[in-house]
C-alpha positions in Angstrom: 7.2 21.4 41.4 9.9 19.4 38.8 7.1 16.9 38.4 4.3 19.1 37.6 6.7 20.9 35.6 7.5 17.4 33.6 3.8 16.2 33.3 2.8 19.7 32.2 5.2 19.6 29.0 4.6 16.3 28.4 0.8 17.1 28.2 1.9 19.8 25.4 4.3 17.6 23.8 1.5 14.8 23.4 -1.0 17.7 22.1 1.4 18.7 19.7 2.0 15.2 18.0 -1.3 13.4 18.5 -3.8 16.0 18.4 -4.7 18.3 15.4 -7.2 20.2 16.7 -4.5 23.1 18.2 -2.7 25.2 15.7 0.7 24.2 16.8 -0.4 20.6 16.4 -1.7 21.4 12.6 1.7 23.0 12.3 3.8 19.9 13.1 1.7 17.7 11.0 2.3 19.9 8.0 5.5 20.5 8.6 6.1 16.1 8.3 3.7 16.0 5.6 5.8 18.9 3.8 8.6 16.9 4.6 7.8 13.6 3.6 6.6 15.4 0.0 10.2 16.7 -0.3 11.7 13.5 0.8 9.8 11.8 -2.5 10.9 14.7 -4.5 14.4 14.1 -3.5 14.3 10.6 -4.1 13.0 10.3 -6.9 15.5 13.1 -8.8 18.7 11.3 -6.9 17.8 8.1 -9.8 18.7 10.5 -12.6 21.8 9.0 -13.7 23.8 12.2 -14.6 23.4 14.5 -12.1 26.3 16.6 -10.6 28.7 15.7 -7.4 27.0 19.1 -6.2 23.8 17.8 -6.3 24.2 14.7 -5.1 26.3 16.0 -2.0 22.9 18.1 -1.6 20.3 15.1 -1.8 22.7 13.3 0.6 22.7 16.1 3.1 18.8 17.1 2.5 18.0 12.6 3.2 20.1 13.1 6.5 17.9 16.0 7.6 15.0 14.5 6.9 15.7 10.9 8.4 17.1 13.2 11.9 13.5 14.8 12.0 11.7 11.6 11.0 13.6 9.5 13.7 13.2 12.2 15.9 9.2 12.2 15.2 8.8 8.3 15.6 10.7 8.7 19.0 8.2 11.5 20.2 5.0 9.3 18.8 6.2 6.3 20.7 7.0 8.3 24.2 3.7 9.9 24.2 1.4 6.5 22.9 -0.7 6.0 25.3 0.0 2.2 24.3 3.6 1.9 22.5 3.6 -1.5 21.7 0.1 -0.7 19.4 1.4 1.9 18.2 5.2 0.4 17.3 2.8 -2.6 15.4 0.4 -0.6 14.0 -0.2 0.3 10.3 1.4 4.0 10.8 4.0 2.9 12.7 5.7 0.2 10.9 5.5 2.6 8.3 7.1 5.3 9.9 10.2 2.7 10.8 10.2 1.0 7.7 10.8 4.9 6.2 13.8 5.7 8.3 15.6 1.9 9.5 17.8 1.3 5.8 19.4 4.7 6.6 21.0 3.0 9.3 21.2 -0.7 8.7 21.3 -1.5 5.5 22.1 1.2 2.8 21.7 -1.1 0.0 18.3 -1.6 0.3 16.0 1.8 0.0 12.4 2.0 1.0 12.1 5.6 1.2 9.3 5.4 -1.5 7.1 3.8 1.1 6.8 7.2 3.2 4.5 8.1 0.2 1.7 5.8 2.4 2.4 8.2 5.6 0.3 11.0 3.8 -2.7 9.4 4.3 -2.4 11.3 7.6 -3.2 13.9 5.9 -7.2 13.0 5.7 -6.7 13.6 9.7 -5.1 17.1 9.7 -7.0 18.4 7.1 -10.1 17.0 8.6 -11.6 16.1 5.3 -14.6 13.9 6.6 -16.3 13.2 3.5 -12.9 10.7 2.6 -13.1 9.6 6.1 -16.1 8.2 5.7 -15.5 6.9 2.2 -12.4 5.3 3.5 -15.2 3.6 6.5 -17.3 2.2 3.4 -14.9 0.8 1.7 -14.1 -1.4 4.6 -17.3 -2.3 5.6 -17.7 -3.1 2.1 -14.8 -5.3 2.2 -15.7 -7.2 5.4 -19.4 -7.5 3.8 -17.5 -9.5 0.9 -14.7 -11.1 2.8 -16.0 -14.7 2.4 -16.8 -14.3 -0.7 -13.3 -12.8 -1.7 -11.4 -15.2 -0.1 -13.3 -18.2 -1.9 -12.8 -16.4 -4.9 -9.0 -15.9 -4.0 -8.6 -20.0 -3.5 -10.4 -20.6 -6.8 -8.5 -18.3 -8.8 -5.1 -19.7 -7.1 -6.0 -23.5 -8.0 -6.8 -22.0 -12.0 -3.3 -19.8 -12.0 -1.8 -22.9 -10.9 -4.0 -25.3 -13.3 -2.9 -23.0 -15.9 0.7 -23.1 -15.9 0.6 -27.1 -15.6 -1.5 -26.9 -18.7 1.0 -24.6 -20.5 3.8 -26.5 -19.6 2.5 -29.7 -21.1 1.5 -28.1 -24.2 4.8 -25.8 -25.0 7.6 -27.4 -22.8 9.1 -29.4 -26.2 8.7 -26.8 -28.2 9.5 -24.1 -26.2 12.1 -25.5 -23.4 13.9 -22.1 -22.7 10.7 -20.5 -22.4 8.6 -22.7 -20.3 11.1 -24.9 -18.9 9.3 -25.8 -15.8 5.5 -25.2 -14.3 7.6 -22.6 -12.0 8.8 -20.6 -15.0 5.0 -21.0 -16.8 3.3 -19.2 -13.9 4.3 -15.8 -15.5 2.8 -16.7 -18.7 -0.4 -18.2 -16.4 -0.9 -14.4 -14.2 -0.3 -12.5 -17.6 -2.5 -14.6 -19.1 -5.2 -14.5 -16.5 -5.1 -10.9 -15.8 -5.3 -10.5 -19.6 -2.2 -8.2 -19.6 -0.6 -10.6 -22.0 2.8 -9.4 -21.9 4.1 -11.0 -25.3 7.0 -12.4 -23.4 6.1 -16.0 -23.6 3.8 -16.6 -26.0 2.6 -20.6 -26.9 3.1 -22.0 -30.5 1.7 -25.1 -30.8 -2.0 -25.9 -31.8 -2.9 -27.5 -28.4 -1.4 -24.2 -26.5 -2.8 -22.1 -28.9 -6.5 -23.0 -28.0 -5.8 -23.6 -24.5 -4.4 -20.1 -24.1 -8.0 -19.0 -25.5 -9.3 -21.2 -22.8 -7.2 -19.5 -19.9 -8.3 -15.9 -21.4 -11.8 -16.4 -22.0 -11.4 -17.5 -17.7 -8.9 -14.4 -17.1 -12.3 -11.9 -18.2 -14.4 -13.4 -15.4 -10.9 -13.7 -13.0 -11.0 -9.9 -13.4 -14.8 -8.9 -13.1 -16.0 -11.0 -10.5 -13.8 -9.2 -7.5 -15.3 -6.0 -9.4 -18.6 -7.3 -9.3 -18.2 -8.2 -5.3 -17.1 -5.1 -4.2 -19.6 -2.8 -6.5 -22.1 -5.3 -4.8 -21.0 -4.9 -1.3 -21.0 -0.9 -1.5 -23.8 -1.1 -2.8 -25.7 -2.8 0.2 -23.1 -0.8 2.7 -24.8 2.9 1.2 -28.3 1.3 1.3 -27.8 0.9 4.8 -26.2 4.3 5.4 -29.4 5.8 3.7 -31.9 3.8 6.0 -29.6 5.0 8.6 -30.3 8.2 7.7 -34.0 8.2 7.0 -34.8 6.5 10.1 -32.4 9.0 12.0 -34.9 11.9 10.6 -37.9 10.5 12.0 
């Protein structure tokens, strides 16, 4: 009797965290996904520098409550998993951990701000399909155009690279403080290639002058071509999905 008594609530227990088709198990989800909005909330006013000792006694109180129902939630997740060791690995629940663990290990390092990624559960309890299956083409578009990506990613390391080398020789005399090494020249080399051009370290000499034209002229194609891969690769994914369809319909 005990252990039908035992299996029964851990049937509703499971129901109630993993499955969002019952109304108490749309109610829990909310409820965390309420939570974790207030939790950013709270954070985020706490690094106002002149607040009260009120109201920081009540954002201390109001991140204890929140990490006691969190914890308590990653506990319940993992006991009813149906395999914990995928879910304690998995995307969600290295999340969920990383959320709640610097409450109790390590105070001076927060990564509360991550627990904005745990609303993406709410896609799943509000059962918004059309994202779902956005979210589905995006990855199919990024395995399509994997290879290509990770070429791309090699190039574009060896020219970040090849760029603060070149900088360095150019501006290292002229410049020491400022590009002292080819370590300390890779900031100018991403800013450069990203064409954010910070203003930070900027080259003075002739030879850096038109090399840094060079690197930026290189920096427009750095940023375009992933563009141009992806744009390509959904582009082939929702012809598919549309051949799909039409041969589906006859």
């Amino acid at each position: 009797m005990s252990k039908n008594m035992n299996t029964s609530l851990f049937t509703k227990i499971k129901g109630i965290v993993e499955n969002t088709d019952t109304r108490l198990g749309r109610c829990f989800d909310i409820v965390i996904q309420l939570l974790i909005l207030y939790s950013l909330i709270t954070f985020s006013i706490e690094t106002i520098p002149t607040l009260s000792s009120n109201t920081e006694a009540f954002l201390w109180w109001s991140e204890v409550f929140v990490v006691i129902v969190f914890t308590l939630e990653y506990a319940l997740r993992i006991l009813v998993a149906d395999q914990k060791l995928h879910f304690i690995f998995s995307f969600y629940g290295l999340i969920d951990l990383l959320a709640i663990i610097p409450f109790y290990v390590a105070r001076g390092m927060d990564l509360r701000a991550i627990r904005v990624f745990r609303l993406l559960r709410v896609l799943r309890v509000l059962k918004l399909a059309r994202y779902s299956k956005a979210i589905q083409r995006m990855k199919r578009a990024f395995v399509l155009a994997q290879e290509a990506l990770i070429i791309f990613s090699v190039i574009a390391g060896m020219v970040l690279y090849l760029s603060a080398v070149g900088i360095y020789y150019f501006e290292d005399e002229v410049q020491p403080e400022v590009f002292s090494s080819v370590f300390h020249s890779l900031w100018w080399a991403i800013s450069t290639l990203t064409t954010v051009g910070y203003g930070d370290a900027v080259p003075i000499t002739t030879g850096g002058k038109i090399f840094t034209f060079v690197v930026l002229t290189i920096g427009i194609g750095i940023v375009a071509i992933p563009t141009g891969l992806i744009a390509s690769a959904l582009t082939s994914v929702r012809e598919e999905e549309q051949k799909g369809d039409k041969d589906g319909n006859m």
